[in-house]
N, C-alpha and C positions, 0 to 999 in steps of 0.2 A: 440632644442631637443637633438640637440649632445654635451656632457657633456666629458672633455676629463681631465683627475686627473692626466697623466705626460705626456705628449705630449703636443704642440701646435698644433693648427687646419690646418691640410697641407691636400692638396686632397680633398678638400671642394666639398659632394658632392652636386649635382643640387639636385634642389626638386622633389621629386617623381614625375612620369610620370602617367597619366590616365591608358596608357594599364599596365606599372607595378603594377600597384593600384589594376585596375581589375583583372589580372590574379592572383597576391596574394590573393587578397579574392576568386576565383572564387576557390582554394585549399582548404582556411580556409572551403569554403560554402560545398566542398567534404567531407573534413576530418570529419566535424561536422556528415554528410550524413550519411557516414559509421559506425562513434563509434555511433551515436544513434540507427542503425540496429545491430551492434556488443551487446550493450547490451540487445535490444529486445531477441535477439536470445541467452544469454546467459541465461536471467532470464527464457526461456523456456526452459531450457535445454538441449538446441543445441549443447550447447561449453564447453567442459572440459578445468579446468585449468581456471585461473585468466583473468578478462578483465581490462586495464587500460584505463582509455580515458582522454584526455587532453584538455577539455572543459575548456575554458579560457588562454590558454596558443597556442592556432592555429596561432594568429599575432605571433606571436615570431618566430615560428616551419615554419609558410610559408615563412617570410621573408628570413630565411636562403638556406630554400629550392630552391628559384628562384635565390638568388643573388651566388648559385655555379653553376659553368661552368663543361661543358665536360670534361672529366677527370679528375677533382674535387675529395677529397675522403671525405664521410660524415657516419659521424655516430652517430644516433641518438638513443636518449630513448623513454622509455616508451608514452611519451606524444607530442611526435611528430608527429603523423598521419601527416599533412598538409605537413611537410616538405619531409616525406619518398616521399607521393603525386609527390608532388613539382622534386624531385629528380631523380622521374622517375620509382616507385614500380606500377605495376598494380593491378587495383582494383580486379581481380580473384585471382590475389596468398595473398592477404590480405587473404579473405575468404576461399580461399583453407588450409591455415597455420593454422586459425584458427577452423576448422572443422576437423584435422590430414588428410587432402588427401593426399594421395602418390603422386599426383602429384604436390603439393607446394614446394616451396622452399627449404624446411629440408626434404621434402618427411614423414612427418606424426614423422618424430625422437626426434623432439625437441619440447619445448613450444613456444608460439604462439607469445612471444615479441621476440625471438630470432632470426632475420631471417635478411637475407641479400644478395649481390652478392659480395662478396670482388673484386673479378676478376674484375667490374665495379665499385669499389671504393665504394661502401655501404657494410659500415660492419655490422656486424648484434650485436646486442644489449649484454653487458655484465651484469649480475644479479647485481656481487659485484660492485657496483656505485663507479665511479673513477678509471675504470681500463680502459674505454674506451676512454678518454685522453692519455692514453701509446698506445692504439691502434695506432689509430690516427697518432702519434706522430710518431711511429716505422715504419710508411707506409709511410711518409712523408721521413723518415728515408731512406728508402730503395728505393724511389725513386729517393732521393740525388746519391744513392750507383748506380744506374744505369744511369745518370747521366740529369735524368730529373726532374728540378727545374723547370716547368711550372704549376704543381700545387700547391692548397692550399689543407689543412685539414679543417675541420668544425665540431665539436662537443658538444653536451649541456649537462649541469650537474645541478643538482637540489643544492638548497641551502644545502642540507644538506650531499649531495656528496663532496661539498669541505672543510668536516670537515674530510674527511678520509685522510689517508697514502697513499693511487692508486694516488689521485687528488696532492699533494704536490711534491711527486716525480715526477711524468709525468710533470706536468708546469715546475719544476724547470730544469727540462732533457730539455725541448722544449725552455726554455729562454738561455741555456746557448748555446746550438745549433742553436740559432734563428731560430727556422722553421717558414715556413709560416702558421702559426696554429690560427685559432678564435676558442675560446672557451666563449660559451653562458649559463652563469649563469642565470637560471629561477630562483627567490627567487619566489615561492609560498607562502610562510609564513610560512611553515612545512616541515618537513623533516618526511613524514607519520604524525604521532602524535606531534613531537616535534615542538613547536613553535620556532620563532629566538631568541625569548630571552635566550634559553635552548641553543644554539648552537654554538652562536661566539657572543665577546666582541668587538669588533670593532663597530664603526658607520654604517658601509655602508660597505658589502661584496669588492664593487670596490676597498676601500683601500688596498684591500691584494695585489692587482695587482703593486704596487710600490716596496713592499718588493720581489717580484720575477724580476722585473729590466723589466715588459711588459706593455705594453701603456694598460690604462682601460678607462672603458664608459660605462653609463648609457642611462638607456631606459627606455619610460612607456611601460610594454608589455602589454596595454589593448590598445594601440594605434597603428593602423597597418604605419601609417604614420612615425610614431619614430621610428620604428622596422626595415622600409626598409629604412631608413636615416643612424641611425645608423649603422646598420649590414652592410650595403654597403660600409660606410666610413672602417670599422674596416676588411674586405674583402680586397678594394683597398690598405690599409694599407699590409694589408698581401702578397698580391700580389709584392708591391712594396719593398719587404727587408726589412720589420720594425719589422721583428722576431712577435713571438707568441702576439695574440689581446685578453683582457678580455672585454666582454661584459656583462653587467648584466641588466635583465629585469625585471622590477619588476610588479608582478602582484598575483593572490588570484588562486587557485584551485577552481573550483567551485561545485566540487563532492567531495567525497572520495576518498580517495589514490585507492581505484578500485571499480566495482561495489560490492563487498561483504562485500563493509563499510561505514556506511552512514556517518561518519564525523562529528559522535557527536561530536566533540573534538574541534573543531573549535569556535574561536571566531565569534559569530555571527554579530555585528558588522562589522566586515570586510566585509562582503557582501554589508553594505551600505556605505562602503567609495570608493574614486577613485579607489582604489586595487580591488574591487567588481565589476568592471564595464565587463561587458560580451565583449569581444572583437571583437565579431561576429557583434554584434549590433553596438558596435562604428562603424566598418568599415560602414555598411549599413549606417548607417545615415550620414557618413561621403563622400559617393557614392550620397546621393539625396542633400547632402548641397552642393556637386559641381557642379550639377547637371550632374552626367557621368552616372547617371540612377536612373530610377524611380521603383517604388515602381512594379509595373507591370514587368519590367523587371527581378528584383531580384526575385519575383516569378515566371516568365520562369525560371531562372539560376537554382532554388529551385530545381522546379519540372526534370528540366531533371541529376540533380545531384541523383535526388531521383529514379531515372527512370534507371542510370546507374547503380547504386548499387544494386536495386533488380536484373536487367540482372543479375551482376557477383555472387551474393547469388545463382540463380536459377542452374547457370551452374554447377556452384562447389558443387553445391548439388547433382550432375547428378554423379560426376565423384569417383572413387573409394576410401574408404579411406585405411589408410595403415594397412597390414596384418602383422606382427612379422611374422606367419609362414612362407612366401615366401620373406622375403627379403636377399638381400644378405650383411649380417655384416661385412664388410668392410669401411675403410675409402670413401669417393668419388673419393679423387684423385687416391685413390691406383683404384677402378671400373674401372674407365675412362682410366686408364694406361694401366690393364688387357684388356677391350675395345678396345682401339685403336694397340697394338700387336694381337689381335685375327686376327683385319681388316688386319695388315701387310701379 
């Protein structure tokens, strides 16, 4: 399952482990939790502003999540739920961000994919696709500049993100500086509306990764098995001084680009080839064919992921959302400055 297009196979990782297996799906089985209540609640008109959910794409999004470390910098899209999970976001400030509470993240300022802790290495989402590779990159940057090379970056980009200007310069910045950067190509098959045939002429996205001088690899992203094989190999790679890692997953969107678009546009087909395969369900059946759990279990797992999310729904509903009239329009850092001289 590890496909490697200019490297030879060095750092061979061992085969997935039960508890790695389980804990990445037990994200996948959250992430799923949450976006099926994020929509509920959006279709009643809970939630202003756009929902994205990344139903079919959570093996890919978990896998990366678990295989970064402590002081790690990650920064993910749209359709990353499992990984954000995975990375250490809690399930209150999801819903807090996306209800505008004052007390989430942005504090009620921004929209609801933008959100992050930079200070703990999660950056929060940029709109213009392909600019969060320069993120990434520039962090990785500056922690060269303070003279700590103990971390890696990790960031995902959709197929149709590395047809832009953000995505070309950032890789080619990050190869020629060798940072320790994976960046995880989702091909869904669309970029919104556009299919791949509309987008690039190459065979296979991973070719492009030779022309930038970075080791690539391929993956099924319907398969959680390849995703943490992969992704691990491409991680220890990064880890170990082999400069920026392309990984690409290939896998189907199984909704529309968000819920306010049902995806007529999509080849129908694709739902019935290997790219259609629901990734949630591979794992499960892939959990009772080893037998690390039965069918009984997974519905414990079910129910208390379902049982967590409504808690964080209920509370965040309790709590204030944000007023314009009393806030104070300031940066945060400049508040916390003013803050901490008031305390002097």
């Amino acid at each position: 399952m590890l496909d490697t297009l200019s490297q030879p196979k060095t750092n061979v990782v061992p085969p997935v482990s039960q508890e790695q297996y389980i804990r990445a799906f037990s994200w996948m089985l959250l992430a799923r939790t949450v976006e099926e209540k994020l929509a509920s609640l959006w279709r009643a008109g809970k939630i202003a502003g756009g929902v994205y959910l990344g139903k079919g794409q959570e093996a890919v999004s978990a896998a990366i999540g678990i295989l970064l470390k402590s002081g790690d910098i990650f920064g993910p899209l749209i359709r990353d739920q499992a990984g954000r999970l995975a990375f250490g976001e809690s399930l209150i400030d999801i819903f807090r961000i996306h209800f505008g509470s004052r007390t989430g993240p942005t504090r009620g300022r921004d929209g609801n994919v933008h959100r992050g802790k930079p200070r703990e290495g999660y950056h929060a989402m940029i709109s213009h696709l392909g600019s969060l590779v320069s993120v990434v990159a520039g962090a990785l940057v500056a922690r060269r500049f303070k003279g700590d090379t103990s971390a890696i970056g990790a960031t995902t980009i959709g197929d149709g993100g590395t047809s832009t200007g953000s995505f070309h310069e950032a890789i080619n910045m990050a190869a020629v500086e060798k940072l320790p950067l994976v960046i995880v190509v989702v091909n869904n098959q669309y970029a919104y509306s556009t299919p791949n045939s509309r987008q690039f002429a190459c065979n296979h996205l991973v070719d492009r990764a030779i022309g930038y001088g970075v080791e690539g690899y391929t993956m099924d992203g319907t398969d959680l098995c390849s995703c943490l094989e992969v992704v691990a190999h491409a991680t220890e790679r990064a880890r170990a001084g082999h400069g920026p890692q392309m990984v690409v997953g290939s896998c189907l969107r199984l909704l529309g680009h968000a819920e306010h678009d049902d995806g007529f546009y999509m080849d129908k087909n694709l739902f019935h080839s290997p790219l259609g395969r629901d990734c949630l369900k591979v794992a499960e059946n892939f959990l009772h064919e080893q037998e690390w759990a039965d069918e009984a279990l997974v519905e414990t797992w079910r129910r208390n992921a379902k049982q967590q999310v409504e808690e964080a729904v209920a509370k965040a509903q309790r709590e204030p959302l944000a007023d314009p009239s009393d806030e104070t329009w300031c940066p945060y850092a400049t508040e916390r400055l003013a803050q901490a001289l008031l305390v002097r």
